[in-house]
Structures are given as C-alpha cells and as structure tokens.
ZAGU-948164 format. One record per residue (C-alpha): residue number from 1; x, y, z. Coordinates in Angstrom, 2 decimals, decimal comma, always signed. Layout:
+-----+---------+---------+---------+
|   n |    east |   north |      up |
+-----+---------+---------+---------+
| NUM |       X |       Y |       Z |
...
+-----+---------+---------+---------+
END
This chain:
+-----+---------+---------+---------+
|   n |    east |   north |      up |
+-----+---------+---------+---------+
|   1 |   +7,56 |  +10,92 |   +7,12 |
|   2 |   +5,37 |  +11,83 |   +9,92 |
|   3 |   +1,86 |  +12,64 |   +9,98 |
|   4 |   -0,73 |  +14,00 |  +12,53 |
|   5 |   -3,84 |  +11,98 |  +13,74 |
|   6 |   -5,69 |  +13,55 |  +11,76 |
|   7 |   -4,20 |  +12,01 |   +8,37 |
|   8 |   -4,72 |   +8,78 |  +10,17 |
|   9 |   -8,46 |   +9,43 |  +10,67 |
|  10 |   -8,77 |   +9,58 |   +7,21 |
|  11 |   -7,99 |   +6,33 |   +6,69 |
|  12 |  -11,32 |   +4,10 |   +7,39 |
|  13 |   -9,84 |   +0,44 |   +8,32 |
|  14 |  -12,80 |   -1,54 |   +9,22 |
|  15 |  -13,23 |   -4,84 |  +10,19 |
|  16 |  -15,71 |   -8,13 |   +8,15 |
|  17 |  -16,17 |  -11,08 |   +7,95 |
|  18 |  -15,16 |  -13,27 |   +4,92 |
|  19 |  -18,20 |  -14,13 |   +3,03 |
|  20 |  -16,96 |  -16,06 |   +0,25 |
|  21 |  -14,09 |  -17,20 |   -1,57 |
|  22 |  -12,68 |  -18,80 |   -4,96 |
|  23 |   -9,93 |  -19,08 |   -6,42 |
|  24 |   -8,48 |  -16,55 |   -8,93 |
|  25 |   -6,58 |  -18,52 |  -11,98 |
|  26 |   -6,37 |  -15,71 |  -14,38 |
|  27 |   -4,30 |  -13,47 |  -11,92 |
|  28 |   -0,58 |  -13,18 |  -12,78 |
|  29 |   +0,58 |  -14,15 |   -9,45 |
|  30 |   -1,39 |  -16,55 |   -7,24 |
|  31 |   -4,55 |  -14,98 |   -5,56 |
|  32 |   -7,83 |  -15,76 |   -4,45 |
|  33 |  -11,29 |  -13,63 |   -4,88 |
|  34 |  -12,36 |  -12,59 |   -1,16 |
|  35 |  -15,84 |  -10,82 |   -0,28 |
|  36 |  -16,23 |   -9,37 |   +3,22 |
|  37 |  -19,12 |   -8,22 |   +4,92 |
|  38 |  -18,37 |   -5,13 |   +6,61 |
|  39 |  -22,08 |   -4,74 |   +8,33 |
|  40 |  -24,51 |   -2,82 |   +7,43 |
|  41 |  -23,40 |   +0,74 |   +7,13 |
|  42 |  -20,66 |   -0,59 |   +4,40 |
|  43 |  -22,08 |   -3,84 |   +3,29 |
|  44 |  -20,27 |   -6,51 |   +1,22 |
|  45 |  -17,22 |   -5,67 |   -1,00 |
|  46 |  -14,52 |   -7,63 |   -2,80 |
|  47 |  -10,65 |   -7,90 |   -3,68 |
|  48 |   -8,10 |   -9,60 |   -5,41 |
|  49 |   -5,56 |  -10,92 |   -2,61 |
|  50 |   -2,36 |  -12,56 |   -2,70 |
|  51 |   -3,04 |  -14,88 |   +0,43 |
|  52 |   -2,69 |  -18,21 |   -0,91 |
|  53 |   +0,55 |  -19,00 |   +1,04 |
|  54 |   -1,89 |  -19,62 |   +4,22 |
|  55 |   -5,08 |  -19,26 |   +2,72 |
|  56 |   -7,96 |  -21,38 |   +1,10 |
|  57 |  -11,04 |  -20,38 |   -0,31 |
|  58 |  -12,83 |  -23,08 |   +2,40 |
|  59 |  -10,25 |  -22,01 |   +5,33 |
|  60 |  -10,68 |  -18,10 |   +5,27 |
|  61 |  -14,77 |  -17,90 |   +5,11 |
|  62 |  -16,40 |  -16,68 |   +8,10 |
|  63 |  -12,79 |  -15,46 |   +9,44 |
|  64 |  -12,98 |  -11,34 |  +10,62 |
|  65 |  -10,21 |   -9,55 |   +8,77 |
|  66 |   -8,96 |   -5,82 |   +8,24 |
|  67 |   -9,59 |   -3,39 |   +5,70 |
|  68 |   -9,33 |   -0,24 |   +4,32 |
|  69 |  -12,54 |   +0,86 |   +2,70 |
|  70 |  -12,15 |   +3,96 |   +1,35 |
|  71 |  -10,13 |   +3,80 |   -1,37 |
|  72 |  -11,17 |   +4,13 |   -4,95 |
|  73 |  -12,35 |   +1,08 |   -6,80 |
|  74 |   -9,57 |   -0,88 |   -8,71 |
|  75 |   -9,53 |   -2,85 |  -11,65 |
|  76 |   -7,33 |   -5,99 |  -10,94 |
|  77 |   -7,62 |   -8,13 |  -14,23 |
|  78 |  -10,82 |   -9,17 |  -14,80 |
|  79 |  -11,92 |   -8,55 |  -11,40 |
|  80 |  -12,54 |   -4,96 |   -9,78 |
|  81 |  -11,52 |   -4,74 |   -6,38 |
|  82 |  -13,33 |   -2,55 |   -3,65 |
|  83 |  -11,16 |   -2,65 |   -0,63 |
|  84 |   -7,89 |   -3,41 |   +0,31 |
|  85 |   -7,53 |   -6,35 |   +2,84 |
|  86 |   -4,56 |   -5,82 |   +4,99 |
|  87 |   -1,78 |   -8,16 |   +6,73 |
|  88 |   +1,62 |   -8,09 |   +7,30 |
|  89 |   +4,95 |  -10,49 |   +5,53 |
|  90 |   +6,21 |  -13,19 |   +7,14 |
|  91 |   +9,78 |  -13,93 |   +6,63 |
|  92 |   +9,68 |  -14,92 |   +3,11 |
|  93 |   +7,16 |  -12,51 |   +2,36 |
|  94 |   +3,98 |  -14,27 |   +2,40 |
|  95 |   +0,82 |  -12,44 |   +3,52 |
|  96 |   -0,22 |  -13,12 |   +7,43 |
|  97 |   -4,14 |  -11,76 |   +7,74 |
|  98 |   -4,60 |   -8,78 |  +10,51 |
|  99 |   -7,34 |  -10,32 |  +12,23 |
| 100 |   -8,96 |   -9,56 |  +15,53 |
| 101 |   -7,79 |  -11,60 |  +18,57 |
| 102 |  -12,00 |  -11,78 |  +19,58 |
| 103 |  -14,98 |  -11,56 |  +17,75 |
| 104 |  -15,95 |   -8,25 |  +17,15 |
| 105 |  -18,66 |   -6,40 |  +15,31 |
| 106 |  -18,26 |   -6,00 |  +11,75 |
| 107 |  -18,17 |   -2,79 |  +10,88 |
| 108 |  -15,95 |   -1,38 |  +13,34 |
| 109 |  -13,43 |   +1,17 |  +12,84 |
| 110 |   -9,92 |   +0,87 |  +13,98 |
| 111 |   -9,27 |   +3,77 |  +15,87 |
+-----+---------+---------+---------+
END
C-alpha cells in the first residue's frame, strides 16, 4: 500500500535519550521499562519494550533512540506505555535499537 508524504508527516518519530531503566518481570514475554527524554517540547515518556536480547537496564541509559510519540497511551500489564520505541529484527528476530549514528538534539523530528 502506498501512501503520500503527507500520511508520513503525520507520523511524529522523534528522537531521546534513555533516562532510566528496570527490568519488567511481570510482562509475559521478556521486557524492560524504558523512559526517554524527548526535550522539552515532549518531555519524558515511557514503554514496555521487548529489547532484552541486546539490552540492559545499565547498558541502554543515556543511549538516543527513536520513537513515535503520537500515538495513544497503552496499557501494557501493569505498566501504561506512552510511546512506541522503534528498531528493526535481526535474524532471529530480536529487536536492534534505531539509534542515531551522532549525537543529536533530543527532540528532533525525523523528517
């Protein structure tokens, strides 16, 4: 299905840094609790994510990720997640981060 740029547009992928992390025991497959700080126009906001192939809480603070921010709220479990951190499968299907080659300014929209 094809769309036009301006479907894309609507879709605000930002970029934050990873504020804090824990684990996330109660989730039914293995995840981790991630807050990003997406500057100050967005702020802070949390997910569930299914990283934990090549993620630690202690490896993945103060790394810049992706994210889309304006989607609704979601309750995942216990925990209500406010944007969707994004990354691609490696070859057994494990989550690989989109991150910015360079630091960058959080807060900045892919475009």
């Amino acid at each position: 299905m094809e769309i036009n740029f301006d479907d894309f547009m609507k879709v605000d992928i930002r970029v934050g840094t990873v504020v804090r992390a824990e684990p996330y025991p109660e989730a039914r497959k293995p995840a981790l609790k991630v807050w990003v700080d997406f500057g100050p126009e967005i702020g802070e906001r949390k997910t569930s994510a299914q990283i934990t192939a090549y993620y630690t809480p202690e490896s993945i603070i103060g790394q810049q990720v992706a994210g889309v921010v304006n989607f609704p709220a979601k309750q995942i479990g216990k925990f209500m997640s406010e944007v969707l951190i994004l990354g691609f499968p490696d070859t057994e299907g494990e989550v690989v981060l989109i991150q910015p080659t360079n630091a960058v300014p959080n807060g900045g929209k892919l475009f």
